[in-house]
The first five atom37 places (N, CA, C, CB, O) and aatype in JSON, in Angstrom:
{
  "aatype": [20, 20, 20, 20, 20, 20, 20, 20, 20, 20, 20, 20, 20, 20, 20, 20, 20, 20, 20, 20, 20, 20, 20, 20, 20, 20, 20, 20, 20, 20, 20, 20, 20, 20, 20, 20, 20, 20, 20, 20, 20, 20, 20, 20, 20, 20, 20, 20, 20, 20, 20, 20, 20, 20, 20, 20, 20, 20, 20, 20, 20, 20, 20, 20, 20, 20, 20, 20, 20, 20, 20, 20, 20, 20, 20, 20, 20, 20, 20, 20, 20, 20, 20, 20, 20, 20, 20, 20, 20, 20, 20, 20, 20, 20, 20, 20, 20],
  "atom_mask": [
    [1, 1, 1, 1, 1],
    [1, 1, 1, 1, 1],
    [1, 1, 1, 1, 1],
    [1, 1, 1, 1, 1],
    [1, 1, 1, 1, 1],
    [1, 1, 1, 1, 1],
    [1, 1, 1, 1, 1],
    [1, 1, 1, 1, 1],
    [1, 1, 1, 1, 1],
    [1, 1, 1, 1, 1],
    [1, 1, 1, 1, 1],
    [1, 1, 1, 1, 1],
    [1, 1, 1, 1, 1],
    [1, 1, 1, 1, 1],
    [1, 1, 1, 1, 1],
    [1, 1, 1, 1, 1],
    [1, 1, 1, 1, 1],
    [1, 1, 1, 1, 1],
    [1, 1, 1, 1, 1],
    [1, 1, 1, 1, 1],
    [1, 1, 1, 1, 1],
    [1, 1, 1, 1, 1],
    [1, 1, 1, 1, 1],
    [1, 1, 1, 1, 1],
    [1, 1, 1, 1, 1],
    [1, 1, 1, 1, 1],
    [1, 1, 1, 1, 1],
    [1, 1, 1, 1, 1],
    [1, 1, 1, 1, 1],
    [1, 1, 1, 1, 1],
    [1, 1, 1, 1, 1],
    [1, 1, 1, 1, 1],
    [1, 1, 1, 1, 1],
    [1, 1, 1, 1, 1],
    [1, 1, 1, 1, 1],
    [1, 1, 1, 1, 1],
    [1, 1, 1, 1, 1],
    [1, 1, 1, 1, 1],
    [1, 1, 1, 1, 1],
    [1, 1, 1, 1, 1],
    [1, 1, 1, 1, 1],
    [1, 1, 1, 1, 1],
    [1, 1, 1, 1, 1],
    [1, 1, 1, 1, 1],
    [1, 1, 1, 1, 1],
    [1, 1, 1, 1, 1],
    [1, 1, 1, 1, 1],
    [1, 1, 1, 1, 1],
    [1, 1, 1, 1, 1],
    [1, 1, 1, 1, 1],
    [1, 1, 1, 1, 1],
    [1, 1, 1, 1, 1],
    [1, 1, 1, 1, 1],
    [1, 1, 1, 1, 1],
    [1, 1, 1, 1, 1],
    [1, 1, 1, 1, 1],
    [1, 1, 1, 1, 1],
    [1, 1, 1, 1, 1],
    [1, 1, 1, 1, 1],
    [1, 1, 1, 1, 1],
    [1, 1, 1, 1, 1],
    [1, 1, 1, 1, 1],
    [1, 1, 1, 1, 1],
    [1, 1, 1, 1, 1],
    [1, 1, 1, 1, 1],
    [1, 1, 1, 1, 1],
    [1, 1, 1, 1, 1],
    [1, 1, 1, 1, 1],
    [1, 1, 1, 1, 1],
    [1, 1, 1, 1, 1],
    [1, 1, 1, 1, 1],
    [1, 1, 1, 1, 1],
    [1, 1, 1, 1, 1],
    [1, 1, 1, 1, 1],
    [1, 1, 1, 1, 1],
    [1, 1, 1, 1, 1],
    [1, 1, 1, 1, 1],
    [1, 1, 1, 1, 1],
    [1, 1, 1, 1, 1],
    [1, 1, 1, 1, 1],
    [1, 1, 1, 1, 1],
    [1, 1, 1, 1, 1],
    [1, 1, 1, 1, 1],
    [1, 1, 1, 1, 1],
    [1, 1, 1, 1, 1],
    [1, 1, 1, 1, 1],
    [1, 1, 1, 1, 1],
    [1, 1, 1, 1, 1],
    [1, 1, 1, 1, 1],
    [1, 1, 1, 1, 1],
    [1, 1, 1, 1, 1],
    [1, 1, 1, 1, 1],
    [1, 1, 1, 1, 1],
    [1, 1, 1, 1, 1],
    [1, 1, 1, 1, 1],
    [1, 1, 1, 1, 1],
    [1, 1, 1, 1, 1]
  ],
  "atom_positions": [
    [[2.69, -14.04, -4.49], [2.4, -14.04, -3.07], [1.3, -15.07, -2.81], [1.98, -12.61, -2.59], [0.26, -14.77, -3.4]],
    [[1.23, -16.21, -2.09], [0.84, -16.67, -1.64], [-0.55, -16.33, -0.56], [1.74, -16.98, -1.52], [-0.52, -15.35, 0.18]],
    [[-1.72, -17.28, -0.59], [-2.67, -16.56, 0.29], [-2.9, -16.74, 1.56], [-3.71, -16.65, -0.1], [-3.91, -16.42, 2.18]],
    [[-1.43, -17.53, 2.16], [-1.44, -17.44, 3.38], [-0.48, -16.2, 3.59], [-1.1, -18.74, 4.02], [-0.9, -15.47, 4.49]],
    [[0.62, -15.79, 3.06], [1.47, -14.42, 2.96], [0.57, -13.42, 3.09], [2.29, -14.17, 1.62], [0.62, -12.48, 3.88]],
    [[-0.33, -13.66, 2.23], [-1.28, -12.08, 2.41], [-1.69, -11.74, 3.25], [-2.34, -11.79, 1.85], [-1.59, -10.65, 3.82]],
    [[-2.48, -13.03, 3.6], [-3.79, -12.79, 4.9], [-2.46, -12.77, 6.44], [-5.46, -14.85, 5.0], [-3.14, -12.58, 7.45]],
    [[-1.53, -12.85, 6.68], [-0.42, -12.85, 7.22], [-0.08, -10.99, 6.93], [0.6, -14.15, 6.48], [-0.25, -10.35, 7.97]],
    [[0.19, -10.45, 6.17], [-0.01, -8.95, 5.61], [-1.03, -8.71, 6.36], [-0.31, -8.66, 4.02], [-0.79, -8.24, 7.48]],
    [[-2.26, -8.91, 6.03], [-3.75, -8.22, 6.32], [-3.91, -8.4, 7.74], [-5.11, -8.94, 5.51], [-4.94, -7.87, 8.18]],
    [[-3.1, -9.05, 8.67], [-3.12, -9.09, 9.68], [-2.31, -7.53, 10.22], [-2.63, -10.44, 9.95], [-2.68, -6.43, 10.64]],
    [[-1.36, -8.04, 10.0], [-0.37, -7.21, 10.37], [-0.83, -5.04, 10.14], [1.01, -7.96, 9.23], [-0.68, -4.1, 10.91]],
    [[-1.52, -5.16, 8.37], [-2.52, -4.08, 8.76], [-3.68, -3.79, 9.32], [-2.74, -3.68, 8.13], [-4.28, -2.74, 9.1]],
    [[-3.91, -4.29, 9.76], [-5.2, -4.14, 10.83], [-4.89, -3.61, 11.66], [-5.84, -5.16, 11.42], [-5.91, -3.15, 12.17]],
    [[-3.77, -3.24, 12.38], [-3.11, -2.53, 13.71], [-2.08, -1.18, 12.91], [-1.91, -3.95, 14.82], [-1.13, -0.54, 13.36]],
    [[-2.64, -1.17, 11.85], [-1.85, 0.12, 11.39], [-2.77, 1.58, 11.14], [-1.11, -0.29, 9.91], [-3.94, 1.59, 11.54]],
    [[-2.39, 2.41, 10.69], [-2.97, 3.89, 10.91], [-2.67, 4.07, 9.11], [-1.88, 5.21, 12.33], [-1.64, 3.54, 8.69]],
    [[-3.5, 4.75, 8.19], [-2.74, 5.16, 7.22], [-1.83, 6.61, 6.9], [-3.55, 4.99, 6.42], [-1.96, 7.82, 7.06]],
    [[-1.1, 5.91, 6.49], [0.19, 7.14, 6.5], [0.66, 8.52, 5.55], [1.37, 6.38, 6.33], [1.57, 9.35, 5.56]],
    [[-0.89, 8.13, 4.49], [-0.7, 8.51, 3.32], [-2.23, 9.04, 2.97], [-0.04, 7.35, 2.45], [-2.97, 8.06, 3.1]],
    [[-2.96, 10.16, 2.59], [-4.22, 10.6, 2.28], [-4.25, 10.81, 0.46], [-4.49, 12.07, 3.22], [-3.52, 11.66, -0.05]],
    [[-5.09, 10.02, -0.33], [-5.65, 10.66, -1.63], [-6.7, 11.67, -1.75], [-6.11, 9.72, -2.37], [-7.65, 11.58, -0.97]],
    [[-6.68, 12.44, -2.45], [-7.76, 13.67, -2.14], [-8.17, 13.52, -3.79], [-7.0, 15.55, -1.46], [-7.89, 12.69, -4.65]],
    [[-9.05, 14.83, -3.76], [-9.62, 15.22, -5.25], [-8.54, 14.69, -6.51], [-9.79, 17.07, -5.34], [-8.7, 13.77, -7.31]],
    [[-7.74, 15.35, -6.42], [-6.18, 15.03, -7.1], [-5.82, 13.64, -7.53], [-5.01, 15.35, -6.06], [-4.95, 13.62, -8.4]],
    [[-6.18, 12.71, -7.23], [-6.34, 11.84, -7.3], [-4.52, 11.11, -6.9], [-7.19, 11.77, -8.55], [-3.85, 11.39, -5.91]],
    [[-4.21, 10.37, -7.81], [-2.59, 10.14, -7.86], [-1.91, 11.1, -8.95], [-2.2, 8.48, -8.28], [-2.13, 11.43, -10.12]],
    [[-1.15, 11.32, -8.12], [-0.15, 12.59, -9.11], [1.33, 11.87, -8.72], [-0.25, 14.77, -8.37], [1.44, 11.0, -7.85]],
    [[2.5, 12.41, -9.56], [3.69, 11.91, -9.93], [4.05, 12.12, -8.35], [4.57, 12.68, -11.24], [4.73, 11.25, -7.81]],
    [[3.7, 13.03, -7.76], [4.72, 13.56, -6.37], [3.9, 12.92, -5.21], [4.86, 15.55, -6.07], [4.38, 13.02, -4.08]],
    [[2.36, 12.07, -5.4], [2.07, 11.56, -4.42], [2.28, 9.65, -4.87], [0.57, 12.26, -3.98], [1.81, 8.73, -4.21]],
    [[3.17, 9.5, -6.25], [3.66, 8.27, -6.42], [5.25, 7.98, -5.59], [3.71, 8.11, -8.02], [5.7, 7.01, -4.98]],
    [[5.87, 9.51, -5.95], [6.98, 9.37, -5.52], [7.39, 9.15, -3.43], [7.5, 10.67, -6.3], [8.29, 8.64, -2.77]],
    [[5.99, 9.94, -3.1], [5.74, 9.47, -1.62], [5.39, 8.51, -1.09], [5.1, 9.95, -1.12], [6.04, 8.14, -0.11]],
    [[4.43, 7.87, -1.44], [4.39, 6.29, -1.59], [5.6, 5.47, -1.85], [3.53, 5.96, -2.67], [5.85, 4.75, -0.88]],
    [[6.31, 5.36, -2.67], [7.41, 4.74, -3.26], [8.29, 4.88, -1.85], [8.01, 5.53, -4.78], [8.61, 3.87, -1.22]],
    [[8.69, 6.4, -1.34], [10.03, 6.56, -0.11], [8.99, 5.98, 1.15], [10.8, 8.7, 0.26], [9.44, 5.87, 2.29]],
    [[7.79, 5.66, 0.86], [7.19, 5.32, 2.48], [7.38, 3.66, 2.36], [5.15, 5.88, 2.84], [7.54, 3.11, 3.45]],
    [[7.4, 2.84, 1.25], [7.11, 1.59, 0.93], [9.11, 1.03, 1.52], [6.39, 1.47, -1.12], [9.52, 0.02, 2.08]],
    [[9.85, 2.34, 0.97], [11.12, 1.99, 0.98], [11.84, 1.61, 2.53], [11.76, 3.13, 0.27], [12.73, 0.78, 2.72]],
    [[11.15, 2.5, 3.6], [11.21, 2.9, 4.48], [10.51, 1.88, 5.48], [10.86, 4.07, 4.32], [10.98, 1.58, 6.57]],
    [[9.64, 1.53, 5.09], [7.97, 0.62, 5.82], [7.94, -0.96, 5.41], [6.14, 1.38, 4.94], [7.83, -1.89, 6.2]],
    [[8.06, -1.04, 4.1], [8.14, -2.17, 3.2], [6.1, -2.53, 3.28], [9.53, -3.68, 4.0], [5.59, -2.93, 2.24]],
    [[5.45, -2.39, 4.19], [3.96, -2.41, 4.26], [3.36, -1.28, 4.75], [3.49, -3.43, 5.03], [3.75, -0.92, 5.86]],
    [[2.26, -0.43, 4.05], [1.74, 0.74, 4.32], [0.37, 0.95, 4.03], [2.43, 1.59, 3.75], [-0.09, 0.67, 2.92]],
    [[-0.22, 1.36, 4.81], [-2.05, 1.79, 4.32], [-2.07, 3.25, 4.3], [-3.49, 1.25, 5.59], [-1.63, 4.11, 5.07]],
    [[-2.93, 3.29, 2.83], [-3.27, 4.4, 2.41], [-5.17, 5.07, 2.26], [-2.51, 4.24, 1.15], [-5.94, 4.58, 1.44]],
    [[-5.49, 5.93, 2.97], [-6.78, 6.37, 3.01], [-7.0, 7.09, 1.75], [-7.05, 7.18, 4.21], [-6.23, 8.02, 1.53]],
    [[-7.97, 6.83, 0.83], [-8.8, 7.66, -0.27], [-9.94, 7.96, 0.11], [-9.03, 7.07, -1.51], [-11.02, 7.36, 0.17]],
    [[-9.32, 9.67, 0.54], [-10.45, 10.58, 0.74], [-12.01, 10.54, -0.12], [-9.78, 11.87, 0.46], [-12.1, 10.14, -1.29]],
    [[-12.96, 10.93, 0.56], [-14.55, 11.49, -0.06], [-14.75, 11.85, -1.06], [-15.14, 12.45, 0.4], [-15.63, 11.51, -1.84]],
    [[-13.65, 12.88, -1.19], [-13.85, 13.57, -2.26], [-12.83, 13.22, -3.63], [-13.74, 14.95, -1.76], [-12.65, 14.0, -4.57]],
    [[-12.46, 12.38, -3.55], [-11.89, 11.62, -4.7], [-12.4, 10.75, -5.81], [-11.21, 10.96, -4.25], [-11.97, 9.61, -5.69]],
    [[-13.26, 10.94, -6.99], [-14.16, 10.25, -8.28], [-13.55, 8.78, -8.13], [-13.84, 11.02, -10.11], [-14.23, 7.76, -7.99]],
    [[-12.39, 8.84, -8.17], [-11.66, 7.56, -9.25], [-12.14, 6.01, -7.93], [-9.03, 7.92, -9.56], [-12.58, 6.1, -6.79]],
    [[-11.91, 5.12, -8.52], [-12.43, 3.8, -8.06], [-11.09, 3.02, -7.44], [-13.17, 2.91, -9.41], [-10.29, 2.42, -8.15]],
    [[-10.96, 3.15, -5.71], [-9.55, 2.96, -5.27], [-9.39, 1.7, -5.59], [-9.2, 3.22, -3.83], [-8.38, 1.47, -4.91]],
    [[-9.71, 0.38, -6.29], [-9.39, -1.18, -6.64], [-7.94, -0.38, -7.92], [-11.31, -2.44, -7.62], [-6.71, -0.48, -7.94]],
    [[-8.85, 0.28, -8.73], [-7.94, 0.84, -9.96], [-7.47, 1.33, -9.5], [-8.18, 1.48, -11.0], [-6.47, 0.62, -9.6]],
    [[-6.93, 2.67, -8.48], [-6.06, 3.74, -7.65], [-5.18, 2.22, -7.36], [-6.96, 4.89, -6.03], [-4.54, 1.92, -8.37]],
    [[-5.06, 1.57, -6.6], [-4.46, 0.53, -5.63], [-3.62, 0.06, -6.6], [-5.43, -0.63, -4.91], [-2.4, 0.22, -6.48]],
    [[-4.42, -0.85, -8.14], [-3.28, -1.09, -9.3], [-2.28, -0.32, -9.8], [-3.75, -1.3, -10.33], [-1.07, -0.55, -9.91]],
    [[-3.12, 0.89, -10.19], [-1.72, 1.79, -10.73], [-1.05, 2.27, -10.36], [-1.63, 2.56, -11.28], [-0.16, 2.7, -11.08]],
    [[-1.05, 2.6, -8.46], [-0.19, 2.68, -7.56], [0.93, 1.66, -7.28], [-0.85, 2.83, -6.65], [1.98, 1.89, -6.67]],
    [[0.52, 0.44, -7.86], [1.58, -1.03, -7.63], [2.17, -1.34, -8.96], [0.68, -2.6, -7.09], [3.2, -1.98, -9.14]],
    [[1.4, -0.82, -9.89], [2.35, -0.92, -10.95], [3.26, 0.38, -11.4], [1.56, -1.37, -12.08], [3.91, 0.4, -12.45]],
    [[3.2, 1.4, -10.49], [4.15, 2.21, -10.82], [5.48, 2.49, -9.82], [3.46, 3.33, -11.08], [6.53, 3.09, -10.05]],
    [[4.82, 1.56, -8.23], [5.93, 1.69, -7.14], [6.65, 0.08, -7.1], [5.14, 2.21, -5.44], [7.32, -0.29, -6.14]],
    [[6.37, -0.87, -8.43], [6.61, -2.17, -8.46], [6.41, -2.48, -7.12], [7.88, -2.56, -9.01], [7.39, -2.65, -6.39]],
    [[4.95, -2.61, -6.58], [4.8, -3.14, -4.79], [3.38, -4.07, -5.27], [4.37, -1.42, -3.16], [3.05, -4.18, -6.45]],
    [[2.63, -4.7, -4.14], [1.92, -5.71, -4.52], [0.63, -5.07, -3.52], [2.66, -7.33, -4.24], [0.76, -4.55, -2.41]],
    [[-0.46, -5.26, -4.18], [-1.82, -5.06, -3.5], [-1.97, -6.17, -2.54], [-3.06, -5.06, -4.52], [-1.91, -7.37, -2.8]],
    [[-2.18, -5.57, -1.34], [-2.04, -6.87, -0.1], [-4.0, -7.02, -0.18], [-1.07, -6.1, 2.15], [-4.68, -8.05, -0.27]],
    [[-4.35, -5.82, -0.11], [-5.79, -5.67, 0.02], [-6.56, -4.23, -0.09], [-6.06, -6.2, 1.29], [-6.2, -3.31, 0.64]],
    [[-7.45, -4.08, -0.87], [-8.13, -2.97, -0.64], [-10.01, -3.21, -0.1], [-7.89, -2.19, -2.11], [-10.86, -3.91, -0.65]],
    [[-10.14, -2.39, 1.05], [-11.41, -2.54, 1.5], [-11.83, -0.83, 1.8], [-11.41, -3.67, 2.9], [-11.24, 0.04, 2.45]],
    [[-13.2, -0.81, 0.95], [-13.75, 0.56, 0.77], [-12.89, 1.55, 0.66], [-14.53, 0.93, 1.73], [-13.25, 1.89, -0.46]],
    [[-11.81, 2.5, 1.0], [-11.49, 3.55, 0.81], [-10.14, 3.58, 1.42], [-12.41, 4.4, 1.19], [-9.32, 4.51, 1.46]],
    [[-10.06, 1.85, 2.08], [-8.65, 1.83, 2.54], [-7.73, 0.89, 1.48], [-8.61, 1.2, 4.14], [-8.13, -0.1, 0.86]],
    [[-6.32, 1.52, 1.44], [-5.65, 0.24, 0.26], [-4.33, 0.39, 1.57], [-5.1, 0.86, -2.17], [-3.86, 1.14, 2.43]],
    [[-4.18, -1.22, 0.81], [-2.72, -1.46, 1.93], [-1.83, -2.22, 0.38], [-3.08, -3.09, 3.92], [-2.46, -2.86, -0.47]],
    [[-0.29, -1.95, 0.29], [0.34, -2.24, -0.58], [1.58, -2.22, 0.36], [0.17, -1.43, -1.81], [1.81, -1.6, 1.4]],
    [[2.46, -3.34, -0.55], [3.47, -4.54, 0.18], [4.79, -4.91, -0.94], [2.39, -6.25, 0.49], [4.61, -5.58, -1.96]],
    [[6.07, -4.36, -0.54], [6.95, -4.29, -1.4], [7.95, -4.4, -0.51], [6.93, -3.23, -2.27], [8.0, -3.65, 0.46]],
    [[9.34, -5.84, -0.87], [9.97, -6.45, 0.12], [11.14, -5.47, -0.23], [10.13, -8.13, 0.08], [11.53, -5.1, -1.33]],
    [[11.66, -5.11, 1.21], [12.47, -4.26, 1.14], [14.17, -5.01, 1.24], [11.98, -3.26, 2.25], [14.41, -6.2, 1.44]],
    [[15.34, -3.73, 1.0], [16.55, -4.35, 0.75], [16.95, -4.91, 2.24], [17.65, -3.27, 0.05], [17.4, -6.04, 2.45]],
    [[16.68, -3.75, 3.39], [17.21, -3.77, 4.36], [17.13, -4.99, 5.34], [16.89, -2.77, 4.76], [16.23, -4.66, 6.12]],
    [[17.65, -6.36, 5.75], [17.52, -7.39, 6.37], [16.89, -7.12, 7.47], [18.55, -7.97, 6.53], [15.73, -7.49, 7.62]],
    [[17.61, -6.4, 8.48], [17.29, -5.86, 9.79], [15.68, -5.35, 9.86], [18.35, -4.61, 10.1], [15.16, -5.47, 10.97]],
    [[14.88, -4.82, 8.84], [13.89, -4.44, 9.21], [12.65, -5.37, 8.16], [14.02, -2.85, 9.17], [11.45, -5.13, 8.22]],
    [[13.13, -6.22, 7.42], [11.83, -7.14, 6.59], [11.35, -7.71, 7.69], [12.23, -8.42, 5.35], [11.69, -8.27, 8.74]],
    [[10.25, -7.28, 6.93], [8.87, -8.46, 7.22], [9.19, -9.88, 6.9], [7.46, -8.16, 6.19], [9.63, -10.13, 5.78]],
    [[9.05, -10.7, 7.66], [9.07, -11.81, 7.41], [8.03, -12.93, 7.35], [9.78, -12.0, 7.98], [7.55, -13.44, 8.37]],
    [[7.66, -13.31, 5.93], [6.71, -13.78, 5.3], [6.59, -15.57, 5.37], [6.91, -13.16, 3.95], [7.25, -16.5, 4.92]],
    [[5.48, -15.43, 6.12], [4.72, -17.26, 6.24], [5.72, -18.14, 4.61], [1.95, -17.19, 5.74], [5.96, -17.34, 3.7]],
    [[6.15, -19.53, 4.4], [6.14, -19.68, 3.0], [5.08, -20.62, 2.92], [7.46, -20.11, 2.32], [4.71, -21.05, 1.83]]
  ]
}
């Protein structure tokens, strides 16, 4: 991805809401597998990591993209946004080249 694609992404989340909460629990198999049907569905999504969560969301954000094969658009403090091009024509994002 390119760093005009991204910042093109990071636009586009800035007017979004996150759709998805991490808590104490951190990532578990059934909040990978929700991520994964929201990415399928969305193709770009922001996710909030709650207060009360130890783990360090830069690392949460990786192993979330290496297990939903999607791409870290950006993570800032407690928000992560991740970006995975979807099958459906009619609804991609369509990316600066």
């Amino acid at each position: 991805m390119t760093s005009k694609q991204r910042a093109y992404l990071k636009s586009l989340a800035m007017k979004m809401d996150p759709i998805l909460q991490l808590g104490k629990s951190s990532v578990t198999p059934e909040n990978t597998a929700s991520i994964d049907e929201a990415l399928a569905a969305r193709e770009l999504i922001k996710i909030n990591v709650l207060q009360n969560c130890l783990d360090d969301p830069k690392q949460m954000a990786e192993m979330i993209a290496e297990r939903t094969h999607s791409q870290v658009v950006q993570v800032i403090g407690r928000k992560i946004v991740l970006y995975r091009e979807g099958k459906d024509d009619k609804k991609r994002i369509v990316l600066p080249k």
